[in-house]
LODREN-830455 format. One line per field, with one value per residue: residue number from 0; residue in one letter; x, y, z of N, C-alpha, C, O in turn. Coordinates in steps of 0.1 Angstrom, whole numbers, plus 5000, padded with zeros to 4 digits. Layout:
BEGIN
n (NUM,...)
res (A,...)
n_u (X,...)
n_v (Y,...)
n_w (Z,...)
ca_u (X,...)
ca_v (Y,...)
ca_w (Z,...)
c_u (X,...)
c_v (Y,...)
c_w (Z,...)
o_u (X,...)
o_v (Y,...)
o_w (Z,...)
This chain:
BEGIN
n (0,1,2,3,4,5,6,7,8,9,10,11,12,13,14,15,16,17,18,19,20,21,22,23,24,25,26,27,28,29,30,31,32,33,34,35,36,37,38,39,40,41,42,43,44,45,46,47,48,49,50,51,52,53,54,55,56,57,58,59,60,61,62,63,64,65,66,67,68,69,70,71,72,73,74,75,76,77,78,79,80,81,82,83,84,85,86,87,88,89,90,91,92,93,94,95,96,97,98,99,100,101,102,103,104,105,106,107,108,109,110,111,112,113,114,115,116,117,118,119,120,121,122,123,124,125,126,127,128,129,130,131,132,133,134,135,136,137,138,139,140,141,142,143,144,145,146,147,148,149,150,151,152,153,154,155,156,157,158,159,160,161,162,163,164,165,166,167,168,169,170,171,172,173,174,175,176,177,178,179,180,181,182,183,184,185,186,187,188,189,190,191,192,193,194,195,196,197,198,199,200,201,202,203)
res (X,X,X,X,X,X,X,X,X,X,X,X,X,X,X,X,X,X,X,X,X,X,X,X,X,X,X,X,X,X,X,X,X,X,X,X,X,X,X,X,X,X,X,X,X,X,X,X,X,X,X,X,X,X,X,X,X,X,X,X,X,X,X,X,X,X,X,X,X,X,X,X,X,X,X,X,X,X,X,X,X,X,X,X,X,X,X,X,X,X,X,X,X,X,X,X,X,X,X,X,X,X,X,X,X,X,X,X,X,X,X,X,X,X,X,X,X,X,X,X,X,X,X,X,X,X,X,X,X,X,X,X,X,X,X,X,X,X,X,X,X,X,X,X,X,X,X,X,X,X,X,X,X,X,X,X,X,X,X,X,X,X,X,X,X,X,X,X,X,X,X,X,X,X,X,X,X,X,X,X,X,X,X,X,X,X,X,X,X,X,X,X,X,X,X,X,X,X,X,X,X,X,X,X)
n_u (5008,5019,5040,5022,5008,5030,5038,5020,5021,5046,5035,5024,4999,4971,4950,4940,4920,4915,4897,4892,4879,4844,4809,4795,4811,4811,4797,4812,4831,4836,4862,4877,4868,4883,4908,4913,4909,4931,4953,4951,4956,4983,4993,4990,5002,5027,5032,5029,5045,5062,5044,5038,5063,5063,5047,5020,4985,4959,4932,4903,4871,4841,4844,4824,4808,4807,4816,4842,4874,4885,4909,4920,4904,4916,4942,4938,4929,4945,4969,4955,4954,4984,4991,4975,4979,4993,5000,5010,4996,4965,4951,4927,4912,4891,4869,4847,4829,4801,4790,4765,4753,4767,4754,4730,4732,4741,4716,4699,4713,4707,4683,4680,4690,4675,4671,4654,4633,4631,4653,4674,4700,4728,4756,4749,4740,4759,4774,4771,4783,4804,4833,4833,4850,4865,4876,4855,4859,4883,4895,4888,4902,4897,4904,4915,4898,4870,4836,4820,4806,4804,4792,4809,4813,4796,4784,4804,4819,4803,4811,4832,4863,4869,4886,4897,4918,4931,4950,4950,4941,4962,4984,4992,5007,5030,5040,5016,4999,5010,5008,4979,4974,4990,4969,4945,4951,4951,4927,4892,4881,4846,4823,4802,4796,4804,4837,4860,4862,4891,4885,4883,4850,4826,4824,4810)
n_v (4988,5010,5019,5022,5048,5063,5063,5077,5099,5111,5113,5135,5138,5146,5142,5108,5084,5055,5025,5005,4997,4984,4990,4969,4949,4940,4923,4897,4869,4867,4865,4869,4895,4905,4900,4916,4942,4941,4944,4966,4982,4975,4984,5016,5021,5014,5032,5056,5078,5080,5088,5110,5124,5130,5149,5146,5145,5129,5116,5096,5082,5074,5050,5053,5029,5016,4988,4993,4984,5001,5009,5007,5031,5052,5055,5065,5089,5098,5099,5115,5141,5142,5143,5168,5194,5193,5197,5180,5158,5147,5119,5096,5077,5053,5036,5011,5022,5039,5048,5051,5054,5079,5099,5097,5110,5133,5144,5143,5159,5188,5187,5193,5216,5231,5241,5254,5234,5239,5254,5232,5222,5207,5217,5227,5202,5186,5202,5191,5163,5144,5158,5175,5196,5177,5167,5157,5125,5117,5095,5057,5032,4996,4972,4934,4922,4932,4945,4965,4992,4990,5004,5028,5058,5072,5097,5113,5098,5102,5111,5098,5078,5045,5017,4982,4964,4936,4923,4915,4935,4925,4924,4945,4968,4997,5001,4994,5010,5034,5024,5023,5051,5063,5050,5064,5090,5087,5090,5108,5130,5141,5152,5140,5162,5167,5165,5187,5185,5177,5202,5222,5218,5199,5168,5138)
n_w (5000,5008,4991,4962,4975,4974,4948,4940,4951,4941,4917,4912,4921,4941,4955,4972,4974,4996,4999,5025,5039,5039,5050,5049,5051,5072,5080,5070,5084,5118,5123,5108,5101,5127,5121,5097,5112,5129,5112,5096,5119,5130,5104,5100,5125,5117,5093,5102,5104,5085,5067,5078,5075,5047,5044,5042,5045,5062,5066,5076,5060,5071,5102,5121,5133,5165,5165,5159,5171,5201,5206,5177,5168,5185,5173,5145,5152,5162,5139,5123,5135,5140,5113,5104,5097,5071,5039,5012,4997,5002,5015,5019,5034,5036,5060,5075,5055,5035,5009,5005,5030,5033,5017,5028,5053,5049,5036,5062,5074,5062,5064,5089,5094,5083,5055,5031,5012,4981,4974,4979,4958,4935,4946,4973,4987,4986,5001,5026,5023,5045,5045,5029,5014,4997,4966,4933,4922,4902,4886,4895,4905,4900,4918,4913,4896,4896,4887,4900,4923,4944,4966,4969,4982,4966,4954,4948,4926,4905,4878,4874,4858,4852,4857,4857,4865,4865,4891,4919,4952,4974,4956,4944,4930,4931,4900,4887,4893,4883,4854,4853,4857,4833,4814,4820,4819,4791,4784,4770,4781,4786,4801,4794,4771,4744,4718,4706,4666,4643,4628,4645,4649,4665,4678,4687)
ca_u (5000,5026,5047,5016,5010,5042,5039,5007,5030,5054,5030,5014,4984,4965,4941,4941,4915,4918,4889,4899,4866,4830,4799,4790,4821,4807,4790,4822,4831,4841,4875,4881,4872,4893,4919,4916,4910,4946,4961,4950,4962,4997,4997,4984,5012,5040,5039,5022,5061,5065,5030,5037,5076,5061,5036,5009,4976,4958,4920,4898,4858,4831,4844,4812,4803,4810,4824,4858,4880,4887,4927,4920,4898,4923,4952,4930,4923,4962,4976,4947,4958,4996,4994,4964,4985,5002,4995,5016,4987,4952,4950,4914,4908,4877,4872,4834,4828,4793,4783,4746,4751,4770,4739,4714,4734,4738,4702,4699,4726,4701,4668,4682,4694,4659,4675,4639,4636,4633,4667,4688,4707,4739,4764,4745,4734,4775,4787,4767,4787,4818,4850,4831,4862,4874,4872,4844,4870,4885,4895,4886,4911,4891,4914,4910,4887,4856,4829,4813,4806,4809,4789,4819,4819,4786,4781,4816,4825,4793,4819,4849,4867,4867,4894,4897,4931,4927,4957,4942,4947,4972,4995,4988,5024,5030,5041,5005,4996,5015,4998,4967,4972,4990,4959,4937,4956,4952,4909,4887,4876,4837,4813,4786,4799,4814,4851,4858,4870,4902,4884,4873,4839,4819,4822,4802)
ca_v (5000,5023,5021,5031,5059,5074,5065,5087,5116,5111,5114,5145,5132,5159,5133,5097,5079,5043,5019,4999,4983,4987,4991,4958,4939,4939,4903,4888,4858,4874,4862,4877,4913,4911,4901,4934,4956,4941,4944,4978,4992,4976,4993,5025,5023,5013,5041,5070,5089,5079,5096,5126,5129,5128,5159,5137,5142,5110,5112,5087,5090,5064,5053,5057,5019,5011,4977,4996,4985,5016,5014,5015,5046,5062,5054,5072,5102,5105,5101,5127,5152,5144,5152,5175,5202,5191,5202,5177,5155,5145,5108,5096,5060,5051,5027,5015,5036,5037,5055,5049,5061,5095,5103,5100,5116,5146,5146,5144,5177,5197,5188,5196,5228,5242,5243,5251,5224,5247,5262,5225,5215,5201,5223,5230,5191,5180,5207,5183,5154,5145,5163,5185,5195,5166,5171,5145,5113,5114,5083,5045,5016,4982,4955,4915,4922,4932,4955,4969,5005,4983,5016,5037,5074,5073,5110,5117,5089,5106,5110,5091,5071,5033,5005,4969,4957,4919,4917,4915,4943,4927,4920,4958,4980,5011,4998,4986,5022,5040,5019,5031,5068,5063,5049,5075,5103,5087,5086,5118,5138,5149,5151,5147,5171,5165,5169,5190,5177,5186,5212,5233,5215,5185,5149,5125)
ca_w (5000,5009,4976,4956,4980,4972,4932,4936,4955,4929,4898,4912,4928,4952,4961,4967,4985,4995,5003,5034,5045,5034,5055,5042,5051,5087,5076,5069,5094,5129,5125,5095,5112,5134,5113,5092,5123,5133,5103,5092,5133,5124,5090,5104,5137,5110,5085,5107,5108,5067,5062,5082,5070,5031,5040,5030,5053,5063,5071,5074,5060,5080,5112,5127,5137,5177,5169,5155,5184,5206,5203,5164,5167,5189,5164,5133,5153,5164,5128,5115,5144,5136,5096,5097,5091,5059,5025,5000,4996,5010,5016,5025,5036,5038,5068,5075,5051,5028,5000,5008,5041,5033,5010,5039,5069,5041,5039,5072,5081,5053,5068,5105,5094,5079,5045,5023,4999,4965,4973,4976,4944,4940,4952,4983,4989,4986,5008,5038,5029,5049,5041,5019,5001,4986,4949,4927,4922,4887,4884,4902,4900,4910,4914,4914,4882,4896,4882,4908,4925,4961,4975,4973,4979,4953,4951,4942,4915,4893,4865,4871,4849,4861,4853,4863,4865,4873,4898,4934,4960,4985,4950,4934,4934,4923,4885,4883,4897,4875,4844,4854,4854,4822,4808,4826,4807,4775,4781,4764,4793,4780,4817,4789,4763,4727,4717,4695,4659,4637,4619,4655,4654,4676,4674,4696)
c_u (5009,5034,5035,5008,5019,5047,5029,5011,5040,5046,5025,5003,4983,4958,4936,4934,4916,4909,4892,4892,4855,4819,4797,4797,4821,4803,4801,4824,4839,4855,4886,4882,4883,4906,4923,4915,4924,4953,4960,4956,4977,4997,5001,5001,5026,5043,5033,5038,5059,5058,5033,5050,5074,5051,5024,4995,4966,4939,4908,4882,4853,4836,4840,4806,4810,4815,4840,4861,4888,4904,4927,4919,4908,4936,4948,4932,4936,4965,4964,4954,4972,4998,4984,4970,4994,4992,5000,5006,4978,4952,4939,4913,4897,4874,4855,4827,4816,4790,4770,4745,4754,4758,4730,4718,4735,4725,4698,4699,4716,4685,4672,4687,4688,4663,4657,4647,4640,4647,4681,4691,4720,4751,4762,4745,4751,4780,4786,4772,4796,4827,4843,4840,4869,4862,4860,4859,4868,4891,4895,4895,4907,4896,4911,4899,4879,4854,4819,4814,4814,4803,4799,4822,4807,4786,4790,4823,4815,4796,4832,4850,4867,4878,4891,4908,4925,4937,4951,4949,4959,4986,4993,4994,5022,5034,5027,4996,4996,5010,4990,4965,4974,4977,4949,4939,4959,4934,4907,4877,4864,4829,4800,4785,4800,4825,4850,4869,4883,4897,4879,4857,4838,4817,4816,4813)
c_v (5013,5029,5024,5043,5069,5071,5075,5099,5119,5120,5131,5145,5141,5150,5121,5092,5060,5034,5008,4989,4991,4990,4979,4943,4937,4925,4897,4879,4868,4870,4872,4891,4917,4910,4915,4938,4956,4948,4955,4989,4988,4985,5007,5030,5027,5030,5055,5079,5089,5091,5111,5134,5140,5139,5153,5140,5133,5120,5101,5089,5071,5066,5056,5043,5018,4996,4980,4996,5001,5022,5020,5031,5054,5065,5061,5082,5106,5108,5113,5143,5156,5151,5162,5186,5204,5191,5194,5166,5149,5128,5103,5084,5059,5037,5027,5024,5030,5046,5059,5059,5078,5105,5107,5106,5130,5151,5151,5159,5185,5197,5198,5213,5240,5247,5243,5242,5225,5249,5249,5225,5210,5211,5226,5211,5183,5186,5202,5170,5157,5146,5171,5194,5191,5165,5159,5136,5116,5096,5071,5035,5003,4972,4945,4917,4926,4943,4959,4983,4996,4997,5025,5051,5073,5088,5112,5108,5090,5104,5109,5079,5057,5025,4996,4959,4943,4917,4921,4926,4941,4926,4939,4967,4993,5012,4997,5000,5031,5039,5021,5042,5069,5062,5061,5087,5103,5087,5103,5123,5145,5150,5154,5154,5163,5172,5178,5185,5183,5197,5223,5225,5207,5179,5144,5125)
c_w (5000,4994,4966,4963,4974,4955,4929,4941,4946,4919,4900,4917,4937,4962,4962,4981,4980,4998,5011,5040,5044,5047,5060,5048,5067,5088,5074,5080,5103,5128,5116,5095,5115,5127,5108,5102,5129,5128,5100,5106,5128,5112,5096,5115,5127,5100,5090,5105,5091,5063,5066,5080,5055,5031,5036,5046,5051,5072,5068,5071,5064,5094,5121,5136,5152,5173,5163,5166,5196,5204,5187,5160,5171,5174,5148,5142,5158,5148,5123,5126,5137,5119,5093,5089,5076,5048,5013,4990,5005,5010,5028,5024,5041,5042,5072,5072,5038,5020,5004,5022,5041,5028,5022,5050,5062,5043,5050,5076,5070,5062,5082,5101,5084,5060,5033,5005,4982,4962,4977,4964,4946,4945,4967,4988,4994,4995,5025,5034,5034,5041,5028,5005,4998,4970,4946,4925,4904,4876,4896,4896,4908,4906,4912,4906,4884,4895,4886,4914,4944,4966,4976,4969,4959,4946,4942,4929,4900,4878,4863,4864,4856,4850,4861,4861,4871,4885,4914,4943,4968,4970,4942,4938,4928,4909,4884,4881,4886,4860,4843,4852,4843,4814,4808,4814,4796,4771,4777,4780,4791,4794,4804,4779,4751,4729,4704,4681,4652,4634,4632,4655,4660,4674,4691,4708)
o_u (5006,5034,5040,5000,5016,5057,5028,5007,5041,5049,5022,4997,4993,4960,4926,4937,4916,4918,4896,4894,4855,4826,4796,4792,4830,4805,4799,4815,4847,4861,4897,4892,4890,4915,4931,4927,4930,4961,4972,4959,4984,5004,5012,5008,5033,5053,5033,5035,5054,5063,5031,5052,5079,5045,5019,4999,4962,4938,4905,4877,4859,4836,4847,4800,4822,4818,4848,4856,4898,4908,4931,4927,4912,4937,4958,4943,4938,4963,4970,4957,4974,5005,4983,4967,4999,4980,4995,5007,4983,4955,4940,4913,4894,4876,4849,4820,4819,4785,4765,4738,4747,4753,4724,4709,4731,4723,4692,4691,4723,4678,4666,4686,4692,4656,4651,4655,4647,4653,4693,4682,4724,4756,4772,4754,4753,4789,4794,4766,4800,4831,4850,4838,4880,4851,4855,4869,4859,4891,4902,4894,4912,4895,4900,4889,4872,4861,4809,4825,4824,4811,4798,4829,4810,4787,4788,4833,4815,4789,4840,4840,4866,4878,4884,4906,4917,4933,4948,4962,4966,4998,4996,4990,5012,5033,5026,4989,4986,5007,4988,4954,4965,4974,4946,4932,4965,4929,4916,4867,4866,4840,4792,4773,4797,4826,4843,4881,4886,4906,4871,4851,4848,4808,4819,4812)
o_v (5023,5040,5031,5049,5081,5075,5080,5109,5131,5131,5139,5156,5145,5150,5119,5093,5055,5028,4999,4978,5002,4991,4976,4931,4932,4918,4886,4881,4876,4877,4878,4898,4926,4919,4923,4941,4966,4956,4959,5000,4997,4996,5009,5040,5037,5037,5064,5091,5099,5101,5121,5146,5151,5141,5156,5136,5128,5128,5099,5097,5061,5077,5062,5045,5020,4992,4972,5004,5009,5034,5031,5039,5063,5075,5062,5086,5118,5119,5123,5154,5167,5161,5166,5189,5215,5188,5198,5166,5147,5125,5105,5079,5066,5027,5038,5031,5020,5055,5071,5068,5087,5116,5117,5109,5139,5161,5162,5167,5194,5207,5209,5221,5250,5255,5233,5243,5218,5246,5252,5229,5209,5202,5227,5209,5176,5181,5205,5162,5168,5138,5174,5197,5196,5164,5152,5143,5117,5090,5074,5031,5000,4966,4945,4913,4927,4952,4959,4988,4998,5003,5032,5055,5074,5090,5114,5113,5083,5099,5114,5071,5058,5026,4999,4948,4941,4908,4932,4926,4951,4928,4939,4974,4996,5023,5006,5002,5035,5049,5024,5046,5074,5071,5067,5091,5111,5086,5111,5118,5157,5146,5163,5156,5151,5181,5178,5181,5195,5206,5232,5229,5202,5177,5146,5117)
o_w (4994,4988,4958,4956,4971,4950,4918,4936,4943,4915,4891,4916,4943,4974,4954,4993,4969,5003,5004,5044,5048,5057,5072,5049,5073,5098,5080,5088,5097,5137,5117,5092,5112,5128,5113,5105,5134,5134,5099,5104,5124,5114,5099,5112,5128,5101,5082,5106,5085,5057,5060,5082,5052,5020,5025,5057,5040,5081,5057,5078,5060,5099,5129,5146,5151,5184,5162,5174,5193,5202,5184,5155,5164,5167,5141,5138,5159,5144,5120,5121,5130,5116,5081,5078,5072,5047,5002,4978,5016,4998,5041,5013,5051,5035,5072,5079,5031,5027,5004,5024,5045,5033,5023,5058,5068,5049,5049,5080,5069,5064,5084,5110,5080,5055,5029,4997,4974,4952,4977,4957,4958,4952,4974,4996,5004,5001,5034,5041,5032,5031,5018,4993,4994,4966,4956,4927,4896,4865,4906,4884,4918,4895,4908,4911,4874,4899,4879,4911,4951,4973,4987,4960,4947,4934,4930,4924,4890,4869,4856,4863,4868,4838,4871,4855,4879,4892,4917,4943,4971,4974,4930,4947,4921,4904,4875,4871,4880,4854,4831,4846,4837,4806,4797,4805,4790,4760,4780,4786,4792,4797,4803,4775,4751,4738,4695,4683,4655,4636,4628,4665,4665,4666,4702,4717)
C-alpha cells in the first residue's frame, strides 16, 4: 500500500483515497474482522512517521460503527491530528465507510438545518457530505477484476473514469499504479459534452 501511496505523491496526485473496509464487510466471518482491524492498526502504527515525513495528510471518511476497536479509533484520530497540518497530499481511507450512508446523513445535516427544499441543488446538497472538500473522484482503480461500484463514495465517482486491472489488491504495486494513470491520461475527458474535431467542430 505504501509504495503506491508514494507513486501517487510522485506522479502529482493531490488526492488519493483508499477503500479499506465497506459498510457491508461487517457480515464477513468474525475472525476475518478482526483480522483486518489488526492488520489495518499495524499498517496505520508502521507508517504513521513515513505519512507525516512525506507531507501527505491522512484522514479517514466512515468510522462511525462502535464495533471499531477503541485502540484503532484512537490510532485514526492521532495520525489525523499528527498530519492534519500538511499540505503535500490529501489521503482519505475510507474505513466503514458507505456511500449509501454518506447520502442519507447529508440529507439528514440539510433537513436539521431548515434548509427550504426549493433552494437545495447540488452544490449546496455536497457541501453536507463528509469532508466537503474533497474534489468528485476522477479516476477509480478496482482491482481483482471486479465490476462493481461496492457503495463507494457514490456522490463523488458521478463522472469518474473506472478501470479493472485483474491483479488482486494485497498484490497491486506502484508499476500497476503508474499503468493506470497512464491509461487515465490517454481517456477523452467529456462530463457529457462532445470533443471538438480537427476542423474546431463537435464529434460524439
Amino acid at each position: 500500500m505504501i509504495d503506491v501511496i508514494e507513486a501517487a505523491r510522485t506522479a502529482g496526485v493531490e488526492w488519493l483515497s483508499l477503500y479499506a473496509f465497506s459498510t457491508e464487510n461487517w457480515q464477513r466471518p468474525s475472525a476475518e474482522v478482526d483480522f483486518l482491524m489488526r492488520l489495518v492498526r499495524r499498517v496505520v502504527r508502521k507508517h504513521a512517521a513515513l505519512l507525516h515525513a512525506r507531507g501527505i495528510r491522512c484522514r479517514f471518511l466512515g468510522v462511525a460503527d462502535p464495533r471499531i476497536p477503541p485502540a484503532l479509533a484512537r490510532d485514526f484520530a492521532d495520525l489525523m491530528t499528527l498530519t492534519g497540518e500538511n499540505r503535500g497530499m490529501t489521503l482519505t481511507v475510507a474505513f466503514d465507510h458507505g456511500g449509501r450512508r454518506d447520502i442519507v446523513a447529508a440529507a439528514r445535516s440539510l433537513i436539521r438545518s431548515g434548509v427550504p427544499a426549493e433552494t437545495v441543488d447540488e452544490r449546496s446538497f455536497a457541501a453536507h457530505l463528509p469532508f466537503p472538500d474533497t474534489p468528485d473522484v476522477d479516476l477509480v482503480i478496482r482491482t481483482s477484476g471486479e465490476q462493481r461500484i461496492s457503495n463507494f463514495m457514490l456522490w463523488q465517482v458521478a463522472y469518474a473514469e473506472w478501470m479493472f486491472p485483474p491483479v488482486l489488491w494485497p498484490d497491486f504495486r506502484a508499476p500497476h499504479f503508474v499503468e493506470c494513470l497512464h491509461a487515465y491520461q490517454q481517456r477523452d475527458r467529456r462530463f457529457g459534452g462532445v470533443a471538438p474535431d480537427a476542423n474546431g467542430g463537435r464529434r460524439p
